[in-house]
PQR file with spaces between the fields and no chain letter, atoms N, CA, C, O and H, PARSE charges and radii, in Angstrom:
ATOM       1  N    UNK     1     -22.930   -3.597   18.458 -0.4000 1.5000
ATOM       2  CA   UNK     1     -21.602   -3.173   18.793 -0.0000 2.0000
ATOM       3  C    UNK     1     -20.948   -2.579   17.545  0.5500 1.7000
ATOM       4  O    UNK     1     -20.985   -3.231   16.502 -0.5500 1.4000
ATOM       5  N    UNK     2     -20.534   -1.748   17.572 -0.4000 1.5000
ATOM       6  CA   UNK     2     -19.568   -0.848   16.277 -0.0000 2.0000
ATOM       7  C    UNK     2     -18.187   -1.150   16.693  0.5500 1.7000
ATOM       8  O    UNK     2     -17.854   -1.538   17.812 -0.5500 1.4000
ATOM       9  H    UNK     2     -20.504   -1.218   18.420  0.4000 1.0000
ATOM      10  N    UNK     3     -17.159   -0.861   15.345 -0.4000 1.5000
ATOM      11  CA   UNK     3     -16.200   -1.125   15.792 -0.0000 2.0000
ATOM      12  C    UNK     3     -15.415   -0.029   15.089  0.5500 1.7000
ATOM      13  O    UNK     3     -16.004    0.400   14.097 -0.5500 1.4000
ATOM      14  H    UNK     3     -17.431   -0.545   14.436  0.4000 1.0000
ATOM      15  N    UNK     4     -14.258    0.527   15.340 -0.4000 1.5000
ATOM      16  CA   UNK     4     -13.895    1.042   14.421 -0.0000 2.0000
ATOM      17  C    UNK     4     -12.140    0.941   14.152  0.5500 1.7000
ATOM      18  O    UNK     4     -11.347    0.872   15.091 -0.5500 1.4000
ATOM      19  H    UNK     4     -13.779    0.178   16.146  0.4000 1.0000
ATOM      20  N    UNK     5     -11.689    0.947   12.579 -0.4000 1.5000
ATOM      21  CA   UNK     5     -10.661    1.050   12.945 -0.0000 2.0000
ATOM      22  C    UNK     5      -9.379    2.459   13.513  0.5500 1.7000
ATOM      23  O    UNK     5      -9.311    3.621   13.113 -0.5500 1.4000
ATOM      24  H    UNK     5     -12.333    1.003   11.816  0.4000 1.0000
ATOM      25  N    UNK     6      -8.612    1.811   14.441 -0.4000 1.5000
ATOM      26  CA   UNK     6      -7.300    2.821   14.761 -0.0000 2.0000
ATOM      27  C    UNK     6      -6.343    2.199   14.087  0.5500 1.7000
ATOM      28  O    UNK     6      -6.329    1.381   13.167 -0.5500 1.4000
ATOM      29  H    UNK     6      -8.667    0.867   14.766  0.4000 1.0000
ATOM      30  N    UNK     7      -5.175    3.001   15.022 -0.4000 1.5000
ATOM      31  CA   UNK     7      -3.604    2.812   14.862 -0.0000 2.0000
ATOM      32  C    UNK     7      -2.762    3.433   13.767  0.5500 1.7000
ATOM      33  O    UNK     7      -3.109    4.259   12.923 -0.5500 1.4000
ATOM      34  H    UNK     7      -5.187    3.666   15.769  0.4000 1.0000
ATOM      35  N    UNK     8      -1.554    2.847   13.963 -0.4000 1.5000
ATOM      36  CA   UNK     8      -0.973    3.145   13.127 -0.0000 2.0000
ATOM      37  C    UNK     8      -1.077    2.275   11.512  0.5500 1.7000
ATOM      38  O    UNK     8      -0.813    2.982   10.540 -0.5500 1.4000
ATOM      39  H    UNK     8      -1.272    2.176   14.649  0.4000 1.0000
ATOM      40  N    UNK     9      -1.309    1.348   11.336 -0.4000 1.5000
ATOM      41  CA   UNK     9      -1.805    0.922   10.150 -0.0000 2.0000
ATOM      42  C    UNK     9      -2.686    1.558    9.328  0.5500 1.7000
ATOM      43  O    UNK     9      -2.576    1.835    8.134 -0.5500 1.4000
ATOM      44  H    UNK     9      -1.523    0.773   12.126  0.4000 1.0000
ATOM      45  N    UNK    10      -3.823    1.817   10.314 -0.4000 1.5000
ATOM      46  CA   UNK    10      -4.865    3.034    9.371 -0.0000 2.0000
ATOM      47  C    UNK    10      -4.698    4.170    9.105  0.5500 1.7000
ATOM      48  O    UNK    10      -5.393    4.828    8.330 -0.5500 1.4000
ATOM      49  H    UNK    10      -3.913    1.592   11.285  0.4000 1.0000
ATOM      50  N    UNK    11      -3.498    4.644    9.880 -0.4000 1.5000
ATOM      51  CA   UNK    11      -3.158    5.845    9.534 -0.0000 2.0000
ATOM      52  C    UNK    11      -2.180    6.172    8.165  0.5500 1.7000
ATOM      53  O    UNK    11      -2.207    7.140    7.405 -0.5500 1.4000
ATOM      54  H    UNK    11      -2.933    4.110   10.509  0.4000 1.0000
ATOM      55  N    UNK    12      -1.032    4.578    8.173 -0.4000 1.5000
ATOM      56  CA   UNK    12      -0.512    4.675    6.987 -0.0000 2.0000
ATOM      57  C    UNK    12      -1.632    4.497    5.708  0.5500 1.7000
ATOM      58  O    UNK    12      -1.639    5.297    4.772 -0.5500 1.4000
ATOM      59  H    UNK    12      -1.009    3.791    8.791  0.4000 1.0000
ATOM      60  N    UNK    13      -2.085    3.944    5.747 -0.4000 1.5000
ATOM      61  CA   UNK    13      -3.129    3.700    4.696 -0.0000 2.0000
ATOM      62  C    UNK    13      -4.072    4.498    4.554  0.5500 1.7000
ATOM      63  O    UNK    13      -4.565    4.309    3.443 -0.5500 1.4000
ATOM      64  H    UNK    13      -2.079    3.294    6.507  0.4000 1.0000
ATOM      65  N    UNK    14      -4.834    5.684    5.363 -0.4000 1.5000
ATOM      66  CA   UNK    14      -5.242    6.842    4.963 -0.0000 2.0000
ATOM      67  C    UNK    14      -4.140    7.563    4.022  0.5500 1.7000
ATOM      68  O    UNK    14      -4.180    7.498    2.793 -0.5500 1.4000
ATOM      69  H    UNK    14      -4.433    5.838    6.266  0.4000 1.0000
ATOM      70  N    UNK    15      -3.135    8.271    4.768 -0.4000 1.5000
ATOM      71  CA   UNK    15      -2.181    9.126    3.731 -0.0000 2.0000
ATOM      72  C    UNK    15      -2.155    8.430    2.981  0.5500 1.7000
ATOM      73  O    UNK    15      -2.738    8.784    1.955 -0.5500 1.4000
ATOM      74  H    UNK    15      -3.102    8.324    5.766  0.4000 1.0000
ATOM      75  N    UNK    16      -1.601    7.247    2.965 -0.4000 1.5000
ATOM      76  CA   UNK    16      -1.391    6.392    1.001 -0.0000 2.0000
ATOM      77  C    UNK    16      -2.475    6.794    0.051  0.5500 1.7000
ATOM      78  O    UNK    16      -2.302    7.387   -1.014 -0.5500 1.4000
ATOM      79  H    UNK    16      -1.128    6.960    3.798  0.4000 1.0000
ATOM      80  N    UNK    17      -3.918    6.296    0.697 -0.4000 1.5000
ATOM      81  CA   UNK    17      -4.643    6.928    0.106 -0.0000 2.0000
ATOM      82  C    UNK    17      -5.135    8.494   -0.732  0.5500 1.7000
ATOM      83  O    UNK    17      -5.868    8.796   -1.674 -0.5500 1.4000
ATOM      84  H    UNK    17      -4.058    5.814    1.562  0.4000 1.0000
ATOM      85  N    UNK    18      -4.182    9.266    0.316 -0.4000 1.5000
ATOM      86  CA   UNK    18      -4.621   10.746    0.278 -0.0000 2.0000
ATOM      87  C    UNK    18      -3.592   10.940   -0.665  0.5500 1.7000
ATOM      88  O    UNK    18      -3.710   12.009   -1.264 -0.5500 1.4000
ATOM      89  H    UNK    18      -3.586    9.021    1.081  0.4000 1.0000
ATOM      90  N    UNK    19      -2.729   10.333   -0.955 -0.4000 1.5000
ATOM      91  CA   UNK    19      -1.572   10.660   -1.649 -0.0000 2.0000
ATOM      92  C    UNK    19      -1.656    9.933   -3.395  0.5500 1.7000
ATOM      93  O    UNK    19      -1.081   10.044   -4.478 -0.5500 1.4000
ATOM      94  H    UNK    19      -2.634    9.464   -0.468  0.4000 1.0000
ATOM      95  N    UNK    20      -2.617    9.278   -2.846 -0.4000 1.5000
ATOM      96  CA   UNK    20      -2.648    8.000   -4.175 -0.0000 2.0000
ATOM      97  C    UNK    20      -3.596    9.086   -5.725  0.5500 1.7000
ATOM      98  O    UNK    20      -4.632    9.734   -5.575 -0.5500 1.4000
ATOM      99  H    UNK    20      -3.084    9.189   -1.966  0.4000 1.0000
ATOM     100  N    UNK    21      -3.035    8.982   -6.653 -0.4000 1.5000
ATOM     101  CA   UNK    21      -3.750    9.679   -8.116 -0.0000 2.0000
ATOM     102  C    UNK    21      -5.323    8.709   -7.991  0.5500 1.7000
ATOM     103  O    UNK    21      -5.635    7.704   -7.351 -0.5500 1.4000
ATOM     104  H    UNK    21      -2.193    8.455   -6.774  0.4000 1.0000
ATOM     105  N    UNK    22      -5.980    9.520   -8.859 -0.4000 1.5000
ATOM     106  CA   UNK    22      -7.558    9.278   -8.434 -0.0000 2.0000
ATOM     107  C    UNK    22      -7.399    7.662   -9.513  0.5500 1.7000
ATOM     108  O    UNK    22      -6.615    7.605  -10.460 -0.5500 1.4000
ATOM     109  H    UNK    22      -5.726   10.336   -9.378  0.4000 1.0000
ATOM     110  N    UNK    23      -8.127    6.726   -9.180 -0.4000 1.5000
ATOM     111  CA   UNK    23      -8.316    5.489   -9.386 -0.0000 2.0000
ATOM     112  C    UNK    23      -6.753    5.043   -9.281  0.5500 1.7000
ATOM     113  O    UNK    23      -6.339    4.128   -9.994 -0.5500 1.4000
ATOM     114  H    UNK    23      -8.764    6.772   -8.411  0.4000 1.0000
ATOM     115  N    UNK    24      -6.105    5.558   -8.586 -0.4000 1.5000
ATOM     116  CA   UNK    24      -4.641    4.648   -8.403 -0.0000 2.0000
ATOM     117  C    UNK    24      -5.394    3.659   -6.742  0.5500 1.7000
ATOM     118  O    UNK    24      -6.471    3.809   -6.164 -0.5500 1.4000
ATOM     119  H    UNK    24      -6.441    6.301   -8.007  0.4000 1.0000
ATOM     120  N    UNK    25      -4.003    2.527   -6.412 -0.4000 1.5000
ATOM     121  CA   UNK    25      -4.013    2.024   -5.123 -0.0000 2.0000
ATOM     122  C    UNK    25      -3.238    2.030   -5.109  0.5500 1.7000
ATOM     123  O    UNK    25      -2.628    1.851   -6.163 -0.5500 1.4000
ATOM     124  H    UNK    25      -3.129    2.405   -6.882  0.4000 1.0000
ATOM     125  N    UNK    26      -2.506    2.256   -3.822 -0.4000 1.5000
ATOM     126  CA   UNK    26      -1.289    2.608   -3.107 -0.0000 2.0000
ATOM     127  C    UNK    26      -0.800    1.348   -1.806  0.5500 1.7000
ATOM     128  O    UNK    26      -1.789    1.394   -1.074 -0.5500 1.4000
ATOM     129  H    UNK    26      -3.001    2.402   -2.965  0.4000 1.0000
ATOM     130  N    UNK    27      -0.392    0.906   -1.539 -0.4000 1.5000
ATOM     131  CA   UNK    27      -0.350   -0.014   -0.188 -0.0000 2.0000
ATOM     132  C    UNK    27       0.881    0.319    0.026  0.5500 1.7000
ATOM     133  O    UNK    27       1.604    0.849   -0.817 -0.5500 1.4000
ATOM     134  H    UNK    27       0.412    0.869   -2.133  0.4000 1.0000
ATOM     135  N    UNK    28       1.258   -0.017    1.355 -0.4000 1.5000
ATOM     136  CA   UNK    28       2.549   -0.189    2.295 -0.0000 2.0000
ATOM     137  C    UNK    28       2.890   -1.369    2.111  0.5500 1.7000
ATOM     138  O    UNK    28       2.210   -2.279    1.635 -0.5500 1.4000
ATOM     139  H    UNK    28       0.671   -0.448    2.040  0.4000 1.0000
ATOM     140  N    UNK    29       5.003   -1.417    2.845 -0.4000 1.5000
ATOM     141  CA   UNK    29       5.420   -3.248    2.816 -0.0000 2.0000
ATOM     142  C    UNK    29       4.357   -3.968    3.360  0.5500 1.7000
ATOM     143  O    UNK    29       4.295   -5.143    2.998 -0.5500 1.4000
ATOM     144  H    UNK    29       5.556   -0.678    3.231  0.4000 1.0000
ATOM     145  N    UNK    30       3.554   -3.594    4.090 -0.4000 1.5000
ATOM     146  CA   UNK    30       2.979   -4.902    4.712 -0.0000 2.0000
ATOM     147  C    UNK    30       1.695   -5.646    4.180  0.5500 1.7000
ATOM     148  O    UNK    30       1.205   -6.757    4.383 -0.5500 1.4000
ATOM     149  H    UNK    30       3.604   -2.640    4.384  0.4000 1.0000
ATOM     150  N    UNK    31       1.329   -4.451    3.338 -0.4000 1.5000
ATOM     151  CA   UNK    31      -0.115   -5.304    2.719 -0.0000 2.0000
ATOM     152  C    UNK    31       0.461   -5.517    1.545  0.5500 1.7000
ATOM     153  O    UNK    31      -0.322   -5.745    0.623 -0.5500 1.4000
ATOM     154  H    UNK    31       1.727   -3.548    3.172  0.4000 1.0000
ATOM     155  N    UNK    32       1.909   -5.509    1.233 -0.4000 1.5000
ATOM     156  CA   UNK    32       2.338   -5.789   -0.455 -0.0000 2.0000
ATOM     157  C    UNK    32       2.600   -7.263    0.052  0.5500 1.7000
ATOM     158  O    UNK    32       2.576   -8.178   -0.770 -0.5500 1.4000
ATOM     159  H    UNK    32       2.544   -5.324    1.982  0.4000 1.0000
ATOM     160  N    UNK    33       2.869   -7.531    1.478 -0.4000 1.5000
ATOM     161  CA   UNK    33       3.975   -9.056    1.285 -0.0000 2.0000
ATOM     162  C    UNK    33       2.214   -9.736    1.646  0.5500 1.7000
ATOM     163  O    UNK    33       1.982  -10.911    1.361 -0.5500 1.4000
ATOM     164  H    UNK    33       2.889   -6.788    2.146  0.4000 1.0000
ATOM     165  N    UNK    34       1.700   -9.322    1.940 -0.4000 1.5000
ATOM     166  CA   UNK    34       0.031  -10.113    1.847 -0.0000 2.0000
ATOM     167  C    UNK    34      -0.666  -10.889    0.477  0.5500 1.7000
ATOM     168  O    UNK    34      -1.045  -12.004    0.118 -0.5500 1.4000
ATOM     169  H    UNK    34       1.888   -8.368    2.172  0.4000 1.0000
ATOM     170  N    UNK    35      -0.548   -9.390   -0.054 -0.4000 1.5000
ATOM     171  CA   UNK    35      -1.013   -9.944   -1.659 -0.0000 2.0000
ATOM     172  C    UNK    35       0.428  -10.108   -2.883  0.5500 1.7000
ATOM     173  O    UNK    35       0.317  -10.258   -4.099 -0.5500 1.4000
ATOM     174  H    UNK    35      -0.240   -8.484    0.237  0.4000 1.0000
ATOM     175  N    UNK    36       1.310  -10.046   -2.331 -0.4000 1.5000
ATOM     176  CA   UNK    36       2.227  -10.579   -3.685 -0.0000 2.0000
ATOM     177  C    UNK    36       2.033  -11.729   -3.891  0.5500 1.7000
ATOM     178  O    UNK    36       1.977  -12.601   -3.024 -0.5500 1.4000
ATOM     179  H    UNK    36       1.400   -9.924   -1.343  0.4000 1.0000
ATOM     180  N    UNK    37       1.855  -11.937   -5.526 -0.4000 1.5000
ATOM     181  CA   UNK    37       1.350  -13.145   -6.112 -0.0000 2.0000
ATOM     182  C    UNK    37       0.441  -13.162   -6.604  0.5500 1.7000
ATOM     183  O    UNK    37       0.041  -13.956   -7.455 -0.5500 1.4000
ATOM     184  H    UNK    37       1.901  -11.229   -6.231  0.4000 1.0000
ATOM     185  N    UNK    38      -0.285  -11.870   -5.945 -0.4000 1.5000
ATOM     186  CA   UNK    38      -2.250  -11.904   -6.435 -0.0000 2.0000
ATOM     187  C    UNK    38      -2.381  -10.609   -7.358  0.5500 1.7000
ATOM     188  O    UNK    38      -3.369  -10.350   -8.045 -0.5500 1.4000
ATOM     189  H    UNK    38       0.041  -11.224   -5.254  0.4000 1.0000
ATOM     190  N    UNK    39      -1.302   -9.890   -7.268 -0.4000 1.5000
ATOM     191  CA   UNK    39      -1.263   -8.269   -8.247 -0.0000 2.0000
ATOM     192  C    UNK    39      -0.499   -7.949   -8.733  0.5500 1.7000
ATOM     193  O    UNK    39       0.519   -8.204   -8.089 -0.5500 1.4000
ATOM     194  H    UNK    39      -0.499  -10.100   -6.710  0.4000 1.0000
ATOM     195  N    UNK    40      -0.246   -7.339   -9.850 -0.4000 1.5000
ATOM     196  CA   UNK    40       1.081   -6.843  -10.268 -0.0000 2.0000
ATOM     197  C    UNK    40       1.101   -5.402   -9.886  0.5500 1.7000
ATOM     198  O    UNK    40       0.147   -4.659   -9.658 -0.5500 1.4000
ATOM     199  H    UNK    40      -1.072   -7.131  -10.373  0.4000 1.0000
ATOM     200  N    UNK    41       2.147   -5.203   -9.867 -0.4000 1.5000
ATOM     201  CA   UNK    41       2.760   -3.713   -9.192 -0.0000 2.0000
ATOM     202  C    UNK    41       3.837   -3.128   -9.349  0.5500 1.7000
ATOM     203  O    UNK    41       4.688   -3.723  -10.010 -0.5500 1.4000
ATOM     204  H    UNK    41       2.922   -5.807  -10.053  0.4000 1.0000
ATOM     205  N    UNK    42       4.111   -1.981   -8.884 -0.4000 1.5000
ATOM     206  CA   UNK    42       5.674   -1.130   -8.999 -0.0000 2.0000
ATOM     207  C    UNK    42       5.913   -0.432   -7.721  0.5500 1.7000
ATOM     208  O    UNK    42       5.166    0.220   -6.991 -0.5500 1.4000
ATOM     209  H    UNK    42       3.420   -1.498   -8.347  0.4000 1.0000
ATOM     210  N    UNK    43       7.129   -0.740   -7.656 -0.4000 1.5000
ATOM     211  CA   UNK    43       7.612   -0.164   -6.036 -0.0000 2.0000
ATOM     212  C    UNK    43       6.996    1.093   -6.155  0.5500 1.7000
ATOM     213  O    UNK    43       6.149    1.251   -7.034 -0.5500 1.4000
ATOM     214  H    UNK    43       7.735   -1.270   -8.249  0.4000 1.0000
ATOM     215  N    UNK    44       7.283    1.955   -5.443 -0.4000 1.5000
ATOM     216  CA   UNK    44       7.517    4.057   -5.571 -0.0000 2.0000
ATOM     217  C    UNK    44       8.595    4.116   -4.751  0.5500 1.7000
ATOM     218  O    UNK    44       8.968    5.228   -4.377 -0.5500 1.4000
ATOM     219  H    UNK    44       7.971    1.827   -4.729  0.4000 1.0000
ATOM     220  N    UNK    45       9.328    2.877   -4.301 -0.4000 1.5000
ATOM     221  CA   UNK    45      10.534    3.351   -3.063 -0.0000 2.0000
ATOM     222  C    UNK    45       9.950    3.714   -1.521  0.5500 1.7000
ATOM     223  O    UNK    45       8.943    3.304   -0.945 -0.5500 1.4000
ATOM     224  H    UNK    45       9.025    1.974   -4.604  0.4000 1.0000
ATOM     225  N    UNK    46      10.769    4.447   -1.189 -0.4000 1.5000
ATOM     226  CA   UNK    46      10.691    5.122   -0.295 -0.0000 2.0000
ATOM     227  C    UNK    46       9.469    6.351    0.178  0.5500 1.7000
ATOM     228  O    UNK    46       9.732    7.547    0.310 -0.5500 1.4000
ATOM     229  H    UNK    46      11.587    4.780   -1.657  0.4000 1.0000
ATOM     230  N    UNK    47       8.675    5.987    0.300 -0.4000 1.5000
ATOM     231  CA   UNK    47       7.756    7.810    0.856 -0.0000 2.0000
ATOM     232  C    UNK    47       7.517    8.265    1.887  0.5500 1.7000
ATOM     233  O    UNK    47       7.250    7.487    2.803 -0.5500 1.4000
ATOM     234  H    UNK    47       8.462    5.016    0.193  0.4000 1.0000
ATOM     235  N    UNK    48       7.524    9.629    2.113 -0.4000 1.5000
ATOM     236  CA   UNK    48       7.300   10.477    3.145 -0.0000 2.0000
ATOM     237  C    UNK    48       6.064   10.312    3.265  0.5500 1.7000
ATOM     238  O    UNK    48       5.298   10.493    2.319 -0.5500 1.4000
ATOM     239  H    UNK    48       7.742   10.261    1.369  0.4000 1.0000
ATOM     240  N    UNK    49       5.599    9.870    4.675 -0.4000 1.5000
ATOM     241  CA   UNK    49       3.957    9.807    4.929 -0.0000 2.0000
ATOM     242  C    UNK    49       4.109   10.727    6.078  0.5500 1.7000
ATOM     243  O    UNK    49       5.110   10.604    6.784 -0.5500 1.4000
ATOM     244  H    UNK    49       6.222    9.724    5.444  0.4000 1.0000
ATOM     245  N    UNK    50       3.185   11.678    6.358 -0.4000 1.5000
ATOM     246  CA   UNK    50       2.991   12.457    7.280 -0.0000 2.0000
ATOM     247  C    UNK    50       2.655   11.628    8.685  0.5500 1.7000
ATOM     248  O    UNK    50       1.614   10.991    8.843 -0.5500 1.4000
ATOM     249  H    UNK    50       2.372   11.778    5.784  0.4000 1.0000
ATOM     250  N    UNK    51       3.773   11.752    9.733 -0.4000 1.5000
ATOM     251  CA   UNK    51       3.322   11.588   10.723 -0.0000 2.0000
ATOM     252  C    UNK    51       4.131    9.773   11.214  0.5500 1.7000
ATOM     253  O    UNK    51       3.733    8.908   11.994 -0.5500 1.4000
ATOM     254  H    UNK    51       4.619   12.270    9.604  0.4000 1.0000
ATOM     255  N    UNK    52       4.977    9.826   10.594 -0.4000 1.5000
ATOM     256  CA   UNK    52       6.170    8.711   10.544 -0.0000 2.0000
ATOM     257  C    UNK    52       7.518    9.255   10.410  0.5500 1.7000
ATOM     258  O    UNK    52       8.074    9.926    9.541 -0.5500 1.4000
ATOM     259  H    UNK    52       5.300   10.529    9.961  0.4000 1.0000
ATOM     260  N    UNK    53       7.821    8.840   11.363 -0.4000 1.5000
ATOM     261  CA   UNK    53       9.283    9.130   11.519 -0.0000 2.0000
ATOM     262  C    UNK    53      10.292    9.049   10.333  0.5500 1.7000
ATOM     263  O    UNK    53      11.129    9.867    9.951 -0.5500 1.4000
ATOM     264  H    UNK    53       7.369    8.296   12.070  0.4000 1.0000
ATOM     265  N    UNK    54       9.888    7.555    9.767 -0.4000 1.5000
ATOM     266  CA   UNK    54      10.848    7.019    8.537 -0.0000 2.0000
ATOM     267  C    UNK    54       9.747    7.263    7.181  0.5500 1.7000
ATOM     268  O    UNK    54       8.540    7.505    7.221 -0.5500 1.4000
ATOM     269  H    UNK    54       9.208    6.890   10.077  0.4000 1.0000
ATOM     270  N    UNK    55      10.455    7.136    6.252 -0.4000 1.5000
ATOM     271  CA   UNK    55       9.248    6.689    4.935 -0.0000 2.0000
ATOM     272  C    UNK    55       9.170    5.223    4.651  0.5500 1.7000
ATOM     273  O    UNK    55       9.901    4.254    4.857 -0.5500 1.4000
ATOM     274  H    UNK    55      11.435    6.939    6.219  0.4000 1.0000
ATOM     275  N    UNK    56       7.999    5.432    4.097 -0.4000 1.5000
ATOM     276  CA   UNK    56       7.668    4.314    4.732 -0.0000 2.0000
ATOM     277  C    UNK    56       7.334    3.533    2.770  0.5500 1.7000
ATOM     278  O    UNK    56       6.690    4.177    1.942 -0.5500 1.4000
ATOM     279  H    UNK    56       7.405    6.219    3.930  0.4000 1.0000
ATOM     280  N    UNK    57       7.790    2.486    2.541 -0.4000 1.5000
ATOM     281  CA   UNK    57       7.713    1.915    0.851 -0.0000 2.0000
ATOM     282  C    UNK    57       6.561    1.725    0.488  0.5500 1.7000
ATOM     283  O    UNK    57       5.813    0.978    1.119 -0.5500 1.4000
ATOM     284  H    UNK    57       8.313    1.963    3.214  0.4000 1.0000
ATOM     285  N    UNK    58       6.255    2.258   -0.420 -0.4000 1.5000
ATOM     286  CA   UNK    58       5.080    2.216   -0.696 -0.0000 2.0000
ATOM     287  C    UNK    58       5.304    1.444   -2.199  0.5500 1.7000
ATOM     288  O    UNK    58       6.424    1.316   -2.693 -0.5500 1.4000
ATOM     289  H    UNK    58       6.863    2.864   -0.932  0.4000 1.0000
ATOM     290  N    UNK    59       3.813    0.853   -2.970 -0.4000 1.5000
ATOM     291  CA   UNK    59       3.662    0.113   -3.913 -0.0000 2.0000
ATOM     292  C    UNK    59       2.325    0.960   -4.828  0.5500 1.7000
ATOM     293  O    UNK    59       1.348    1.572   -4.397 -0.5500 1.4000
ATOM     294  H    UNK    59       2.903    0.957   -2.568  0.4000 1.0000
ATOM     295  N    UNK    60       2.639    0.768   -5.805 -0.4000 1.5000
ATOM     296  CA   UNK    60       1.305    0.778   -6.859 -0.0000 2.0000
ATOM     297  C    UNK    60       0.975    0.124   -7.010  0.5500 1.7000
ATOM     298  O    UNK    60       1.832   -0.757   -7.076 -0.5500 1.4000
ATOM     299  H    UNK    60       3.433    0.270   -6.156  0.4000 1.0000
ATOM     300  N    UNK    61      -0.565   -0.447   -7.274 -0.4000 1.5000
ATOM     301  CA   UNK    61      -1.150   -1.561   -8.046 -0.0000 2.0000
ATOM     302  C    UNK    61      -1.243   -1.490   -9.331  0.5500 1.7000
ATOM     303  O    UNK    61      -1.842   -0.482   -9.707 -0.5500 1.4000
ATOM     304  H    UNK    61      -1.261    0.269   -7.220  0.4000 1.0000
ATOM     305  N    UNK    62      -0.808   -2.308  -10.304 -0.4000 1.5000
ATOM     306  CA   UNK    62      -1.058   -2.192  -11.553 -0.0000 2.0000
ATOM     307  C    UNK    62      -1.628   -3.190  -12.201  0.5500 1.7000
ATOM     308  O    UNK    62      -1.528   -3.313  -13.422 -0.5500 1.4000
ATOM     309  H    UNK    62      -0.322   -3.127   -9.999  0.4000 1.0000
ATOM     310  N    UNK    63      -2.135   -3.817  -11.618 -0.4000 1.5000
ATOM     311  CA   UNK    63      -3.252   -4.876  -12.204 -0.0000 2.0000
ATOM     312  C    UNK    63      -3.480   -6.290  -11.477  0.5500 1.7000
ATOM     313  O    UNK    63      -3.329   -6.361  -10.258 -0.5500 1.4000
ATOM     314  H    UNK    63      -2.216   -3.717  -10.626  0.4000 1.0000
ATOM     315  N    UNK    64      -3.813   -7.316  -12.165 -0.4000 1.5000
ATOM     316  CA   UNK    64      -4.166   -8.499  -10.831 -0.0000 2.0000
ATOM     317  C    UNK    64      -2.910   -9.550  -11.958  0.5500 1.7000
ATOM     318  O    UNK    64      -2.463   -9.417  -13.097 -0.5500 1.4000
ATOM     319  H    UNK    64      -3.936   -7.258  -13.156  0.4000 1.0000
ATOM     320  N    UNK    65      -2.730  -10.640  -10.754 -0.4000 1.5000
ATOM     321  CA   UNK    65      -1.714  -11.495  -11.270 -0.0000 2.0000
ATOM     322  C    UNK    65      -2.566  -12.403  -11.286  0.5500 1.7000
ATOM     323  O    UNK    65      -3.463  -12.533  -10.454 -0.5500 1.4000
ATOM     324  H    UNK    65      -3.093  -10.749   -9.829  0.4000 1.0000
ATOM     325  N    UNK    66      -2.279  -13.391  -12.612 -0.4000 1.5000
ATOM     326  CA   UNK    66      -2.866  -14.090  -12.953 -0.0000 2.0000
ATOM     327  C    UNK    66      -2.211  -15.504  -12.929  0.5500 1.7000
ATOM     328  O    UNK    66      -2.133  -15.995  -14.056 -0.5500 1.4000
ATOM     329  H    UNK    66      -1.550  -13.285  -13.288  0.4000 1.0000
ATOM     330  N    UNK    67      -1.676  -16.351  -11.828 -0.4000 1.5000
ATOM     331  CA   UNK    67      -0.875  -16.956  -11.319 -0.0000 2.0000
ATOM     332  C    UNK    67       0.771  -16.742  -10.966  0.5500 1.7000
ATOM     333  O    UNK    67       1.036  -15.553  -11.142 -0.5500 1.4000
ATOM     334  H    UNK    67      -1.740  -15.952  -10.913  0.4000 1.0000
ATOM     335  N    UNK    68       1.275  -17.065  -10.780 -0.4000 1.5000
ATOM     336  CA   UNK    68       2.496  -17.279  -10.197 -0.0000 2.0000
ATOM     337  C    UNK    68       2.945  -15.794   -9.180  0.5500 1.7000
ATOM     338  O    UNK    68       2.016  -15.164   -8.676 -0.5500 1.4000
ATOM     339  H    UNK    68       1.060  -18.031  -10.637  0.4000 1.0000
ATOM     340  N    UNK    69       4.116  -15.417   -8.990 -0.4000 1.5000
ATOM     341  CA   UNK    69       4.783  -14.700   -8.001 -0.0000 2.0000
ATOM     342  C    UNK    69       4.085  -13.595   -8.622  0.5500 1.7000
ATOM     343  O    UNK    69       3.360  -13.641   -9.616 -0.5500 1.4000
ATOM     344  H    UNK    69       4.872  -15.929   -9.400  0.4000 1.0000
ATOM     345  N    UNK    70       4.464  -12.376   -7.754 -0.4000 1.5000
ATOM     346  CA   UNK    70       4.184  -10.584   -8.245 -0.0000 2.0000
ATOM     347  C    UNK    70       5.282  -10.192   -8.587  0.5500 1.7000
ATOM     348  O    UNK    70       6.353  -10.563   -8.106 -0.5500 1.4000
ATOM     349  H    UNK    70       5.053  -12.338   -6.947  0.4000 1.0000
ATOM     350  N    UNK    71       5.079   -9.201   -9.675 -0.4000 1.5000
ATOM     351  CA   UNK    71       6.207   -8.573  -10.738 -0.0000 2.0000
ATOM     352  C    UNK    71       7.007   -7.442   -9.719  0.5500 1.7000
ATOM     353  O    UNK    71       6.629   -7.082   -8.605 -0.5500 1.4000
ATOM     354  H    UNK    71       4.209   -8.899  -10.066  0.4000 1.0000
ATOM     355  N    UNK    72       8.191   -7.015  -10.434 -0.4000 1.5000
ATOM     356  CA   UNK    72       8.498   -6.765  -10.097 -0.0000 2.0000
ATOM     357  C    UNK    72       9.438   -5.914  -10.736  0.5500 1.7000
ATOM     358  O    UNK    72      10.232   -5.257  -10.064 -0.5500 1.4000
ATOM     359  H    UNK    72       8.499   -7.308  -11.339  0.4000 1.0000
């Protein structure tokens, strides 16, 4: 059985990707409130993702957290 992924989740996270500088990571609010605590990072605000009504916040990764909360 194969599976593959849809939706709208994969779709935000393609553009992030497509948008992201080469060895950057990019995530949306929802995979930031997943791993905060486990990475450090910097907002980017607000972004225009193709194919969303709103923009949608996006995050940088900037390295791994090495206990306690994610920076901020």
């Amino acid at each position: 059985m194969d599976y593959t992924a849809v939706g709208n989740t994969t779709h935000i996270a393609a553009r992030l990707q497509s948008l992201a500088e080469p060895g950057a990571i990019l995530m949306a609010e929802e995979t930031h409130r997943f791993v905060e605590g486990y990475v450090l990072y910097e907002s980017l605000g607000p972004v225009e993702v193709r194919g969303q009504r709103e923009p949608v916040v996006g995050y940088r990764v900037t390295g791994r957290q090495r206990g306690g909360a994610g920076s901020r």
